[in-house]
PDB file as gemmi writes it, atoms N, CA and C in Angstrom:
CRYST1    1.000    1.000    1.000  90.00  90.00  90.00 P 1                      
ATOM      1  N   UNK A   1      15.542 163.417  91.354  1.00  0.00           N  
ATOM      2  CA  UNK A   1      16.252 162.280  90.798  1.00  0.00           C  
ATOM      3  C   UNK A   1      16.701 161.319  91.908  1.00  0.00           C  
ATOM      4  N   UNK A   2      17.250 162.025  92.897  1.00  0.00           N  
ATOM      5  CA  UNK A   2      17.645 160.700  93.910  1.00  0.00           C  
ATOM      6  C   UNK A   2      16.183 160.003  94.387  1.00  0.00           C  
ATOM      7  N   UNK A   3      15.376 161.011  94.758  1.00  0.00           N  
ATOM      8  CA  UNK A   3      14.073 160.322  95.611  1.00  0.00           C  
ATOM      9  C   UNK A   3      13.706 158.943  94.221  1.00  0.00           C  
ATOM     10  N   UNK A   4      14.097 159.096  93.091  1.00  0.00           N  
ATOM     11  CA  UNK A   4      13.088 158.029  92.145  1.00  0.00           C  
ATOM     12  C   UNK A   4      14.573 157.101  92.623  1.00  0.00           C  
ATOM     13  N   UNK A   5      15.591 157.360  92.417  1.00  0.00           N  
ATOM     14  CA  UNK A   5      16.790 156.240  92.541  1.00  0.00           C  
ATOM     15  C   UNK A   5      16.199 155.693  93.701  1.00  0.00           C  
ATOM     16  N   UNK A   6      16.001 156.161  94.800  1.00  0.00           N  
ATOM     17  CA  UNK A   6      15.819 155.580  95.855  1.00  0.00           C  
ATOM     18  C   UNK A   6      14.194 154.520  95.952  1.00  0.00           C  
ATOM     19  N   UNK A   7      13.313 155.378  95.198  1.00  0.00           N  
ATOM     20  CA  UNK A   7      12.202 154.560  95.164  1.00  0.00           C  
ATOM     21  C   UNK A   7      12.801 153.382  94.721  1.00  0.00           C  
ATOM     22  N   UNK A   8      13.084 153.014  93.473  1.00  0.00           N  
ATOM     23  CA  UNK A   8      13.863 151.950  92.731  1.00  0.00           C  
ATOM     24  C   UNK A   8      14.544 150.856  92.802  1.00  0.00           C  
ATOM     25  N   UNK A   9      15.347 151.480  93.928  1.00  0.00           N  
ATOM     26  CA  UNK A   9      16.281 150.644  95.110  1.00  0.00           C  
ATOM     27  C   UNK A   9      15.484 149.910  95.834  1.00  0.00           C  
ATOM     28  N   UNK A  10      14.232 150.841  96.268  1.00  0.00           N  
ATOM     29  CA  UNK A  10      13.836 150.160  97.382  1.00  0.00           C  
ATOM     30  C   UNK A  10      12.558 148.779  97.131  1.00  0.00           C  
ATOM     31  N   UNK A  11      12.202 149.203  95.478  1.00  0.00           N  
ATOM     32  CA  UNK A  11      10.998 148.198  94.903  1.00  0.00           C  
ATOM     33  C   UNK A  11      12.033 147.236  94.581  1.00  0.00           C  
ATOM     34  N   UNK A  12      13.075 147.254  94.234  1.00  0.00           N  
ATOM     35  CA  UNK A  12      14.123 146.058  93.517  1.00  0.00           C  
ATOM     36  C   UNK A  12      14.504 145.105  94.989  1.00  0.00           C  
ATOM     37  N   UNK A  13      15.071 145.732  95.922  1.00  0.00           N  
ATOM     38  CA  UNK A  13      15.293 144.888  96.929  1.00  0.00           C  
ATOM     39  C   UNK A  13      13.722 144.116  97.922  1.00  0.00           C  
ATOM     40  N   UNK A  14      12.574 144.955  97.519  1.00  0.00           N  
ATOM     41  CA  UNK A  14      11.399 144.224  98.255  1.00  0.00           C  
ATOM     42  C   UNK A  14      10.627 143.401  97.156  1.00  0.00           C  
ATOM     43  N   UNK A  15      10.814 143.476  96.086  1.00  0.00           N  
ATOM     44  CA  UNK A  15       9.897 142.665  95.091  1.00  0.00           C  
ATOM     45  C   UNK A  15       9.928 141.436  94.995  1.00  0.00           C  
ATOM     46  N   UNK A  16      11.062 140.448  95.414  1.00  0.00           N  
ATOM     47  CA  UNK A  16      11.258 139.112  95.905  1.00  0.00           C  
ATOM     48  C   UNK A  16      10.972 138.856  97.028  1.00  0.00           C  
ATOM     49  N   UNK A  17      10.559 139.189  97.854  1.00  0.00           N  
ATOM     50  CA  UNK A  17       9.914 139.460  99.484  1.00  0.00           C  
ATOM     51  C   UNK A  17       8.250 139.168  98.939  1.00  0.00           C  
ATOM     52  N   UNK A  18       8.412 140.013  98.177  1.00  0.00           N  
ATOM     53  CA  UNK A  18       6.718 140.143  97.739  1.00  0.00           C  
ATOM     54  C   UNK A  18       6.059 139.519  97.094  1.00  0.00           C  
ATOM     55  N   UNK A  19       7.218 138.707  95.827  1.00  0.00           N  
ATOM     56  CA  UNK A  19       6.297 137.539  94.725  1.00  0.00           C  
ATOM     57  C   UNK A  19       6.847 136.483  95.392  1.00  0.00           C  
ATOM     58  N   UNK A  20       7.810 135.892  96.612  1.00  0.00           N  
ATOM     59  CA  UNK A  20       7.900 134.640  97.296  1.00  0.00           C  
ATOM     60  C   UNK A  20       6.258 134.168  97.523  1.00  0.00           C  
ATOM     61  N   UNK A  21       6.088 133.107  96.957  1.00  0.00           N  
ATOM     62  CA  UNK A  21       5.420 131.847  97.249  1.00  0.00           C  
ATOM     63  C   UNK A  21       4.924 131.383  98.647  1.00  0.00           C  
ATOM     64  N   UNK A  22       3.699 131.520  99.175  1.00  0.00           N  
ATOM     65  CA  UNK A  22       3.668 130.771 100.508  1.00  0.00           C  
ATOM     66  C   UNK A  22       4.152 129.346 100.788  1.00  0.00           C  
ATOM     67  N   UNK A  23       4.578 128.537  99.633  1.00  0.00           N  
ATOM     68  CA  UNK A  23       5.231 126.977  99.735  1.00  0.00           C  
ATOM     69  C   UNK A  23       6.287 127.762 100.408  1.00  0.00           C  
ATOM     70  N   UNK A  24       7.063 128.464  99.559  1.00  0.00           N  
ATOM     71  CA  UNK A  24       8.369 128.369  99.274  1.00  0.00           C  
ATOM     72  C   UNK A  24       8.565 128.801 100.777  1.00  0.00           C  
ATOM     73  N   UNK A  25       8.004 129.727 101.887  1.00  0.00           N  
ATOM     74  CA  UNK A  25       8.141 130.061 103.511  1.00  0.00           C  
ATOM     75  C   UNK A  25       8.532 129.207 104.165  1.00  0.00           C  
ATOM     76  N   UNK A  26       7.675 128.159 104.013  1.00  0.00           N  
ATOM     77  CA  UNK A  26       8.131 127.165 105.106  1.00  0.00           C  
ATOM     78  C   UNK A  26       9.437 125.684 104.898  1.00  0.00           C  
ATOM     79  N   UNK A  27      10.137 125.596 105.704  1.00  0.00           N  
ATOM     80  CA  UNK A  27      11.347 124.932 105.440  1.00  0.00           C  
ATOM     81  C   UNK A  27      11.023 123.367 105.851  1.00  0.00           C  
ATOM     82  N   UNK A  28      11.993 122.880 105.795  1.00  0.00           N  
ATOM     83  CA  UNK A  28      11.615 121.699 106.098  1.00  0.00           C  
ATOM     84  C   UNK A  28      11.276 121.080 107.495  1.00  0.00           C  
ATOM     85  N   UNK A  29      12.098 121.773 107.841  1.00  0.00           N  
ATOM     86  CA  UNK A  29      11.859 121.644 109.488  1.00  0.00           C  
ATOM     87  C   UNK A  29      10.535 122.264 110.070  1.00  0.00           C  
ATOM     88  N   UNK A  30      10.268 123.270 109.403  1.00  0.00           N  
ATOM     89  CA  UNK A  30       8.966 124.348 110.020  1.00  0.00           C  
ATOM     90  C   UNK A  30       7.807 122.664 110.094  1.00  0.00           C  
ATOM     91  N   UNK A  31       7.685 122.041 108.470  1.00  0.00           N  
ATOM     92  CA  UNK A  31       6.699 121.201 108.260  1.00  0.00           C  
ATOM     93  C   UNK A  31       6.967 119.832 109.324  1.00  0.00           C  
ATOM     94  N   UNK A  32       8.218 119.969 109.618  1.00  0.00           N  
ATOM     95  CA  UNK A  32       7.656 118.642 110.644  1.00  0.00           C  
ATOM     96  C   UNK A  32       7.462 119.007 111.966  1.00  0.00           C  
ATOM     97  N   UNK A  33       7.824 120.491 112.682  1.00  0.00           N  
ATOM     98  CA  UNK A  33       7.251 121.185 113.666  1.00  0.00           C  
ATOM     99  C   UNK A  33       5.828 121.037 113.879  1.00  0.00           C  
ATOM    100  N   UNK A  34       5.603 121.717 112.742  1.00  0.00           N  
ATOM    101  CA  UNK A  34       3.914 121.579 112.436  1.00  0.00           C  
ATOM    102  C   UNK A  34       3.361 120.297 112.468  1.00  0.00           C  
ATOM    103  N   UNK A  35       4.243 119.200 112.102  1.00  0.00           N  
ATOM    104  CA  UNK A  35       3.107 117.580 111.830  1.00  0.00           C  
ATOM    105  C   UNK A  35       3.519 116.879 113.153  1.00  0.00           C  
ATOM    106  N   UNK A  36       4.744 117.199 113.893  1.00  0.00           N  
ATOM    107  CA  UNK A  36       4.702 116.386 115.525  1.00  0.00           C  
ATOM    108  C   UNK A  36       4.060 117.759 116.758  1.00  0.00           C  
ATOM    109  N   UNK A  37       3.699 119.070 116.194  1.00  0.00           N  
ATOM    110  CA  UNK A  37       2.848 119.688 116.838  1.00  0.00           C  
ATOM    111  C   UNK A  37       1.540 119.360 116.776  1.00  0.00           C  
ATOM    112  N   UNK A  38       1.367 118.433 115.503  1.00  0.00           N  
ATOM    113  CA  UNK A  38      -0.483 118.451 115.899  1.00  0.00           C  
ATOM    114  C   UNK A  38      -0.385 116.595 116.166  1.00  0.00           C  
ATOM    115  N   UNK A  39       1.010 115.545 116.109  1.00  0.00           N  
ATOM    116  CA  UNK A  39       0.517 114.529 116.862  1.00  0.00           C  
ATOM    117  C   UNK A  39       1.280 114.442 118.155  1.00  0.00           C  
ATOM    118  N   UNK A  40       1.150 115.187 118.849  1.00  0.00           N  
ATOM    119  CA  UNK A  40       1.636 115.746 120.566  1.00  0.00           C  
ATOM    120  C   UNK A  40       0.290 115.643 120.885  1.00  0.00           C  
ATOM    121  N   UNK A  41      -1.024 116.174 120.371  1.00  0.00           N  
ATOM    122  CA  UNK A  41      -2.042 116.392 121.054  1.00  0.00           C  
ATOM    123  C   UNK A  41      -2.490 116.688 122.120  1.00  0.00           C  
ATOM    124  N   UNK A  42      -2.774 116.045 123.380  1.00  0.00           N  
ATOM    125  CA  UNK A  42      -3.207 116.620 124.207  1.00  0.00           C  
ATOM    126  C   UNK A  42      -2.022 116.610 125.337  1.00  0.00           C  
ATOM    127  N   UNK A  43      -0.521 116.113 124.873  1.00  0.00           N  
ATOM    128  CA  UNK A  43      -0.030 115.854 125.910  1.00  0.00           C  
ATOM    129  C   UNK A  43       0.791 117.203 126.687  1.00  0.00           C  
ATOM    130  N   UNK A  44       0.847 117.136 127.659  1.00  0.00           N  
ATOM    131  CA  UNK A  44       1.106 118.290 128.711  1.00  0.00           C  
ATOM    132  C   UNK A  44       2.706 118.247 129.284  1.00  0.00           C  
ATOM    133  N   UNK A  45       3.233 119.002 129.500  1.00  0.00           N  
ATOM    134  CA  UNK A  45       4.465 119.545 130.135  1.00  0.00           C  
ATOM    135  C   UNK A  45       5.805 118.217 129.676  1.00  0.00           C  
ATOM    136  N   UNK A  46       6.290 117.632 131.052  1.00  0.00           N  
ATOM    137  CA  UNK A  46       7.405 116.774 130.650  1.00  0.00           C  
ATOM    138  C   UNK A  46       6.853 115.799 129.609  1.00  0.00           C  
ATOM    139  N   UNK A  47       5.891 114.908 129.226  1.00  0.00           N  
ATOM    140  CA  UNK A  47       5.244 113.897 128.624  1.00  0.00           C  
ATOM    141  C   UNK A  47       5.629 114.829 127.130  1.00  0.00           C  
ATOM    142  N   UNK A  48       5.269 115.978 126.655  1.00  0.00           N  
ATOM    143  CA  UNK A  48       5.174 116.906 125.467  1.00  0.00           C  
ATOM    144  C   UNK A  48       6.637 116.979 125.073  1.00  0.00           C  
ATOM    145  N   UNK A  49       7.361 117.242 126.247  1.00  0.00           N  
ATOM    146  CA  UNK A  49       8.372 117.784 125.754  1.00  0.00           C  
ATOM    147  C   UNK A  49       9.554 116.571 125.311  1.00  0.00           C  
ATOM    148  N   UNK A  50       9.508 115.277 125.870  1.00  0.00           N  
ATOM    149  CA  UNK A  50       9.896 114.397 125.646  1.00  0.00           C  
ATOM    150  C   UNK A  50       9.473 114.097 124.288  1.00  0.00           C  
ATOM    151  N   UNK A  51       8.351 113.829 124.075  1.00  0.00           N  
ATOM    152  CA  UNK A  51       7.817 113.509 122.383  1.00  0.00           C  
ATOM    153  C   UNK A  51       7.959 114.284 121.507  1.00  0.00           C  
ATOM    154  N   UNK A  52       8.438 115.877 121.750  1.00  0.00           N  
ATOM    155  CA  UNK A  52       8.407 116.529 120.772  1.00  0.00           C  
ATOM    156  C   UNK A  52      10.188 116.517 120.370  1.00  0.00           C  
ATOM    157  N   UNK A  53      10.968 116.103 121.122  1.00  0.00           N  
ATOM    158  CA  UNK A  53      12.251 115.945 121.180  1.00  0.00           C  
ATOM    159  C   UNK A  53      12.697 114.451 120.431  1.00  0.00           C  
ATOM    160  N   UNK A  54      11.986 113.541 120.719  1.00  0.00           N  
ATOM    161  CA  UNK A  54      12.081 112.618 119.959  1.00  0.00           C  
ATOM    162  C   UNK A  54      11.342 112.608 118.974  1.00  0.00           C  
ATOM    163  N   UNK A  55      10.470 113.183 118.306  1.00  0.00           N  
ATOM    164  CA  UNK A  55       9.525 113.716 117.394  1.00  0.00           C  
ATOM    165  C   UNK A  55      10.838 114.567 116.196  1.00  0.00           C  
ATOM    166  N   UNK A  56      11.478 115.327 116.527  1.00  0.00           N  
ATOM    167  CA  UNK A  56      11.831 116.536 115.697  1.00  0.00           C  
ATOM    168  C   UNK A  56      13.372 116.041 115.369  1.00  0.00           C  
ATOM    169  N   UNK A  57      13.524 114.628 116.575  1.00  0.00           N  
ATOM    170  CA  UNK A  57      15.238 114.299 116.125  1.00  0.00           C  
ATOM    171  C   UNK A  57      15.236 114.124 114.689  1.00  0.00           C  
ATOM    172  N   UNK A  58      16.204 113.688 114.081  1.00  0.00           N  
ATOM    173  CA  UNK A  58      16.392 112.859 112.308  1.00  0.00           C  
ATOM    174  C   UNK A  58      16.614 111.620 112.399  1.00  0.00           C  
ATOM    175  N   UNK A  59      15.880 111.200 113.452  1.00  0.00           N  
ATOM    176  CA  UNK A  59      16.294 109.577 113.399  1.00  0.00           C  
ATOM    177  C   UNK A  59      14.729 109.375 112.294  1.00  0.00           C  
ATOM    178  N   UNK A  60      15.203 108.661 111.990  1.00  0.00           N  
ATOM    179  CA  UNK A  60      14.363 107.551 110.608  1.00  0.00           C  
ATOM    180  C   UNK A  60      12.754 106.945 111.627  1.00  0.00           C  
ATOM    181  N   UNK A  61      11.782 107.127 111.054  1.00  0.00           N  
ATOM    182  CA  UNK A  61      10.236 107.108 112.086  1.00  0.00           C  
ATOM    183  C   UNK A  61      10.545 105.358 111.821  1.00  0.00           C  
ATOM    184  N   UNK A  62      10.280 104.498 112.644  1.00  0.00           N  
ATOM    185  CA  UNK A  62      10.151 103.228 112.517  1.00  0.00           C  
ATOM    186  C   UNK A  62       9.034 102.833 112.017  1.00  0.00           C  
ATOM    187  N   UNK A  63       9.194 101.828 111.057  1.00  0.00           N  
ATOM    188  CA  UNK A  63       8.658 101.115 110.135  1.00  0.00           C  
ATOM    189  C   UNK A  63       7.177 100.875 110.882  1.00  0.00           C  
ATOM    190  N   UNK A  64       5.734 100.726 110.419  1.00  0.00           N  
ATOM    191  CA  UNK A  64       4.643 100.173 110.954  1.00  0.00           C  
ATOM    192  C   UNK A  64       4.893  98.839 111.099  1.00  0.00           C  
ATOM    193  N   UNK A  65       4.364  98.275 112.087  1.00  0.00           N  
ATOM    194  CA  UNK A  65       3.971  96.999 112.038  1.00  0.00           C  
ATOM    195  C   UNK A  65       2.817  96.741 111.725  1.00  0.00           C  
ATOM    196  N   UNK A  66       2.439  95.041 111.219  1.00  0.00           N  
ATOM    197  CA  UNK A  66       0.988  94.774 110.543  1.00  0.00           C  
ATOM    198  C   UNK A  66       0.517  94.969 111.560  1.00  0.00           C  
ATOM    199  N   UNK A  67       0.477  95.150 112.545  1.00  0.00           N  
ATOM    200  CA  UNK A  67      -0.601  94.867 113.506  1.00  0.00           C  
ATOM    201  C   UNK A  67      -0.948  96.806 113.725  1.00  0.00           C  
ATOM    202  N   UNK A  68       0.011  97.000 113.296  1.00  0.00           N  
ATOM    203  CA  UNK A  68       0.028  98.974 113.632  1.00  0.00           C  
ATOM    204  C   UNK A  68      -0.921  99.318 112.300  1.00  0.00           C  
ATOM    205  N   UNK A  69      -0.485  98.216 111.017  1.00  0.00           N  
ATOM    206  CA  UNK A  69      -1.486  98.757 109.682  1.00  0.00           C  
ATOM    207  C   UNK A  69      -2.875  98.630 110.189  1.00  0.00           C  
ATOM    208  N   UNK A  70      -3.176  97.417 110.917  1.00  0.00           N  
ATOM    209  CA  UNK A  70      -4.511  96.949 110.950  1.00  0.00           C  
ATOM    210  C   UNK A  70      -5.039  97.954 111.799  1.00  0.00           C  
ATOM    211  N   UNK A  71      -4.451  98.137 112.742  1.00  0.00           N  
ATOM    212  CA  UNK A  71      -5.261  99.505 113.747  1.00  0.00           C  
ATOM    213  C   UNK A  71      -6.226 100.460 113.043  1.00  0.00           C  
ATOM    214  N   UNK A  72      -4.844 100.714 112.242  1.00  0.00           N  
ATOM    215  CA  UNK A  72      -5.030 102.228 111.173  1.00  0.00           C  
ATOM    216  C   UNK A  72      -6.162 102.107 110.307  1.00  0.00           C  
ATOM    217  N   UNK A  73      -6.012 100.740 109.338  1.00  0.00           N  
ATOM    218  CA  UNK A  73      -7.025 100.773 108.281  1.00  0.00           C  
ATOM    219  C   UNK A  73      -8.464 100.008 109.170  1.00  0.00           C  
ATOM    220  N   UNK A  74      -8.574  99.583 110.071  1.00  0.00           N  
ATOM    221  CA  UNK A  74      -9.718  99.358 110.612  1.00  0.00           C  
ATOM    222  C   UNK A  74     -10.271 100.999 111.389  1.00  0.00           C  
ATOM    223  N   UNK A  75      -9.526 101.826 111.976  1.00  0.00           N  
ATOM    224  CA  UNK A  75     -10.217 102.775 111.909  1.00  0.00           C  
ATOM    225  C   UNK A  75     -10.878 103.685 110.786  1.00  0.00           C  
ATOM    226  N   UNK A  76      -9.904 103.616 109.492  1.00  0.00           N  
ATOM    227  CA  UNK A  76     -10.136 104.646 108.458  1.00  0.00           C  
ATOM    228  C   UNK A  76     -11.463 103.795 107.470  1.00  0.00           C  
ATOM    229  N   UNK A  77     -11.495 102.259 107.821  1.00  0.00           N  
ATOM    230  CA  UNK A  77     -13.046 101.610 107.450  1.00  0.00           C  
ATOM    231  C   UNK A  77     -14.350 102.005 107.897  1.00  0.00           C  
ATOM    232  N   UNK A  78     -14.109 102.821 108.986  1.00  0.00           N  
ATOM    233  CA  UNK A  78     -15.544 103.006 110.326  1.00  0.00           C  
ATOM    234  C   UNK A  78     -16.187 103.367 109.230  1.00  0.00           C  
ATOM    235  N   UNK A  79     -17.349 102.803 109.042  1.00  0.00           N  
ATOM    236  CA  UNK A  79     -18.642 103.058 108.280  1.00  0.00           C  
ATOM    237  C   UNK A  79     -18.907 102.166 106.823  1.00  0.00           C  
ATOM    238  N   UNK A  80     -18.049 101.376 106.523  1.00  0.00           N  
ATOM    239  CA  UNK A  80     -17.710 100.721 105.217  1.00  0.00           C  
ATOM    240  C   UNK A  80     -17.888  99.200 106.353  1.00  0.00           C  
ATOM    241  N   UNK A  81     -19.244  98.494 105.257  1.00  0.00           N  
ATOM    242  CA  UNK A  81     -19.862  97.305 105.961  1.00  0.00           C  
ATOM    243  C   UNK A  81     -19.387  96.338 104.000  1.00  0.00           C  
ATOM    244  N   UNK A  82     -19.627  95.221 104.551  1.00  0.00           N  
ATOM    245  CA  UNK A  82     -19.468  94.234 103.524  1.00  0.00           C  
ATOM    246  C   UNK A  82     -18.280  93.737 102.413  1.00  0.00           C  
ATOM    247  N   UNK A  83     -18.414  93.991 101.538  1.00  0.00           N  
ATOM    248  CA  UNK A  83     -17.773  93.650  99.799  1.00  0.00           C  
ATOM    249  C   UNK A  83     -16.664  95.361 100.298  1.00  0.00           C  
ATOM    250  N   UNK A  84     -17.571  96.454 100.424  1.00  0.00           N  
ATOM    251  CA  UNK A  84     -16.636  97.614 100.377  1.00  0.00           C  
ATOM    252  C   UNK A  84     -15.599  97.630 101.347  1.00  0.00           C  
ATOM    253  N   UNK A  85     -15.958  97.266 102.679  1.00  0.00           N  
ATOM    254  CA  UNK A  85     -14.728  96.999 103.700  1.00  0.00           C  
ATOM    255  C   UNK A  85     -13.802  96.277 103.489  1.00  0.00           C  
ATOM    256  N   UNK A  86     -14.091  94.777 102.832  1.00  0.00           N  
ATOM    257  CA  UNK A  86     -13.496  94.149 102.406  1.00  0.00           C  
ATOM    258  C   UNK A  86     -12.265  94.506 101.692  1.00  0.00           C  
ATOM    259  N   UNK A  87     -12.797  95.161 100.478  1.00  0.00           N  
ATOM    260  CA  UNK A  87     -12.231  95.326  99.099  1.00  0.00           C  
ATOM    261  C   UNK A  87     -11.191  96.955  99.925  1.00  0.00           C  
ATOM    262  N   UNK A  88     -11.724  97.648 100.605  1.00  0.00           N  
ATOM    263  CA  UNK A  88     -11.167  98.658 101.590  1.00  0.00           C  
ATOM    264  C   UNK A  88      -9.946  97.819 102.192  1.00  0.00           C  
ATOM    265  N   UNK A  89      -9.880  97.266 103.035  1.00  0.00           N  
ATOM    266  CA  UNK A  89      -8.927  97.462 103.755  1.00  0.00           C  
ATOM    267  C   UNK A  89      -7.913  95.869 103.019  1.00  0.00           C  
ATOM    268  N   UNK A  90      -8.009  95.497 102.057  1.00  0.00           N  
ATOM    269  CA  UNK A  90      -7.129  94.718 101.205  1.00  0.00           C  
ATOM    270  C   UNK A  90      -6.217  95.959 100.837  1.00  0.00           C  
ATOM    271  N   UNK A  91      -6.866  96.773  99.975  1.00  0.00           N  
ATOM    272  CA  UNK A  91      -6.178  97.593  99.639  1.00  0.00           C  
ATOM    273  C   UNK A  91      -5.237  98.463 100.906  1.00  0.00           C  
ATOM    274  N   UNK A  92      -5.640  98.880 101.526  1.00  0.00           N  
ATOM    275  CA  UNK A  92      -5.016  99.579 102.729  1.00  0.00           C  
ATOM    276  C   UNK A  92      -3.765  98.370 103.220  1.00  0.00           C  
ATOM    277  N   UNK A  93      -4.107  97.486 103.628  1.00  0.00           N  
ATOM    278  CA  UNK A  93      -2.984  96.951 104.140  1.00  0.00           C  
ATOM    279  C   UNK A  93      -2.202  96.335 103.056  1.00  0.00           C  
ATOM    280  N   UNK A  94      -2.245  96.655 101.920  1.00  0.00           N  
ATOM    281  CA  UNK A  94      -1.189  96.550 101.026  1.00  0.00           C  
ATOM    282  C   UNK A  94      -0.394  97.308 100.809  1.00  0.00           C  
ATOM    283  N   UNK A  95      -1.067  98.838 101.620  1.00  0.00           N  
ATOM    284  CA  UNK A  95       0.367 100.573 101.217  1.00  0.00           C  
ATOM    285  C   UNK A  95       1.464 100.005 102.240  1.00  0.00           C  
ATOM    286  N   UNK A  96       2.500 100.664 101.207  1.00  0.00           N  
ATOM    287  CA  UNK A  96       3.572 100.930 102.215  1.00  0.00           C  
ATOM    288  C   UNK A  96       3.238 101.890 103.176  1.00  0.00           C  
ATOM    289  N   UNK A  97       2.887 102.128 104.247  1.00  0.00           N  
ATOM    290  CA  UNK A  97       2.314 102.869 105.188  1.00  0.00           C  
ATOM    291  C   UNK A  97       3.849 103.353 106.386  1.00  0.00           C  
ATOM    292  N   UNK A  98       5.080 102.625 106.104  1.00  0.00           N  
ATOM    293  CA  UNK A  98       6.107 103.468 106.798  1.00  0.00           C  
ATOM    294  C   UNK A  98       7.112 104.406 106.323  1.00  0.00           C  
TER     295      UNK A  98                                                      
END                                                                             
């Protein structure tokens, strides 16, 4: 009788361990670890550690500028010639993109 109490105990306290959600793991902070860990890229030692510090503060990301949209949606056009580029990057530089 105790060994089943104890089994019991021990499925009741691990069974929420066990049906947790892989969303539900990561916090909020983990996800922006993860999104200024992969735009750090190639940078190395003091240069990294500076960006990842201003990267992870809570200050508010500053707004794009048009000239920062145009960068963006002229790269994400590469391969789109004519009417489609066109009609492409109207649309693009119309998102709110900050």
């Amino acid at each position: 009788m105790k060994k089943l109490l104890i089994a019991i105990t021990s499925f009741a306290l691990a069974a929420p361990l066990l049906l947790a959600s892989p969303a539900m793991a990561q916090t909020a902070q983990q996800n922006k670890m993860t999104t200024c860990n992969k735009d750090a890229g190639d940078k190395k030692g003091d240069e990294r550690k500076a960006f990842m510090k201003e990267c992870l503060s809570n200050k508010p990301a500053k707004p794009a500028t048009q000239q920062d949209k145009m960068k963006q949606c002229n790269a994400d056009a590469a391969g789109k010639k004519g009417d489609e580029r066109k009609a492409f990057m109207s649309s693009c530089l119309k998102k709110d993109k900050s």
